[in-house]
C-alpha positions in Angstrom: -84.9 193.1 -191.9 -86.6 194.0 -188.7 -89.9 191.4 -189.6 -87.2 188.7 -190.6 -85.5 188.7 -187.0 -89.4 189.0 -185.3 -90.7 185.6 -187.6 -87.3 183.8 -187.0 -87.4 184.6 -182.8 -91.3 183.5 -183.5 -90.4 180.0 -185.1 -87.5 179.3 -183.0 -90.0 179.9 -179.8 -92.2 178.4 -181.0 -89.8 175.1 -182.1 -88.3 175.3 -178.5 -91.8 175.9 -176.7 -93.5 172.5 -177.9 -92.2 169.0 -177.1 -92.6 165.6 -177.8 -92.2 163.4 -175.4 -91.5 159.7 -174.7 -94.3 159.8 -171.9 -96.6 161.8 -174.3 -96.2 159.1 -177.4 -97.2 156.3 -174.8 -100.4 158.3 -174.7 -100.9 158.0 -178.3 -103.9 155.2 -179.1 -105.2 155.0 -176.1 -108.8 155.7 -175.4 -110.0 158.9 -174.0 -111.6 157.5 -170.4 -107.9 155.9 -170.3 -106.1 159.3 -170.8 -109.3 161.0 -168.5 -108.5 158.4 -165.5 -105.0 159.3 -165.9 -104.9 163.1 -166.4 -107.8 163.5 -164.9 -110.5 166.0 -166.9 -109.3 168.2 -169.0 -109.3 172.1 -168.0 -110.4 172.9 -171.7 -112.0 170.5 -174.6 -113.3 171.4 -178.2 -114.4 169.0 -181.0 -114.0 170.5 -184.8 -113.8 169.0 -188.3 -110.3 168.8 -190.0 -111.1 171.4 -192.2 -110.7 174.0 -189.4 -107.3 171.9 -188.4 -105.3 175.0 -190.8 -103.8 176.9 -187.6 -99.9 176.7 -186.7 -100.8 175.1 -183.6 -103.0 172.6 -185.1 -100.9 171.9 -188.5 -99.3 168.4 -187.5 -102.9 166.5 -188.1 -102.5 167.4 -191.3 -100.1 164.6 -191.5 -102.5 161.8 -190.4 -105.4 163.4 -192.1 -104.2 165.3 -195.2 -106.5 168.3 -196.0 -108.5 169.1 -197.9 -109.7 165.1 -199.0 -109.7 165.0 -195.1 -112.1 167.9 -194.2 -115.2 166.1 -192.9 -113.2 164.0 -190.4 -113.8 165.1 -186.4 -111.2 165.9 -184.5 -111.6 166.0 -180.4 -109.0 168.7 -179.0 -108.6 168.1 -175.0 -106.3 170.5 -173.1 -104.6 169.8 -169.6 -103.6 172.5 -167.3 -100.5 171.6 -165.2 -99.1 175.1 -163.3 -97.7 176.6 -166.7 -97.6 174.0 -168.6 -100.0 172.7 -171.1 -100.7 169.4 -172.8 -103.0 169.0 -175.7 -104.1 165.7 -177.0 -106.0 165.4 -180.4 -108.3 162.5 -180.6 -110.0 160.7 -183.5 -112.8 158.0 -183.7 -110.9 154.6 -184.1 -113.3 151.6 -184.3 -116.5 154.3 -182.6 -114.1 154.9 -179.7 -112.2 158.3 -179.5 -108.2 157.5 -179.6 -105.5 160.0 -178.5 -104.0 160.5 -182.5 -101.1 163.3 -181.7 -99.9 165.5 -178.6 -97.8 168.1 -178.1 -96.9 169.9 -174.8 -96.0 173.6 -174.3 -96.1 176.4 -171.9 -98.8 178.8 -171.1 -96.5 181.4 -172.9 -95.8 179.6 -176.3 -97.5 181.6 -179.1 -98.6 179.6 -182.0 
């Protein structure tokens, strides 16, 4: 009973933690010197192949890029600091350019 109440406060922080914003879907497809001149750099920034993409926090590409036909594909993860908030961009090569493919903002607390 006691690891039922600890996973459901995990999921519903977590739910409640991450956003989706209207600001942050106008970021999706553009470039990454767009988002760069923007945001300016990134505090944190890590490139990986989908087939690492398995984590809670990094489950949603799985819906552009389904695993595991989709394992080779790279994946750019860029990270904005802003006070206690966070934004993450994940970018994909679109055309030999890397393009902002999904975001997700949350605080420096959230727990994924």
């Amino acid at each position: 009973m006691r690891a039922s109440i600890l996973t459901l406060c995990l999921v519903t922080t977590v739910l409640t933690s991450c956003t989706h914003s209207d600001k942050q879907a106008r970021l999706i497809g553009l470039s990454e010197p767009t988002i760069v001149a923007r945001l300016g750099a990134p505090a944190v920034q890590r490139e990986f192949p989908m087939s690492d993409a398995k984590s809670m926090f990094r489950v949603g590409l799985q819906t552009h890029y389904p695993l595991p036909e989709s394992g080779n594909i790279r994946i750019r993860e860029v990270t904005w600091e802003f006070g206690d908030d966070r934004l993450t961009c994940w970018l994909h090569i679109v055309h030999g350019e890397w393009q902002v493919l999904e975001t997700t903002k949350y605080t420096k607390w959230t727990v994924f």
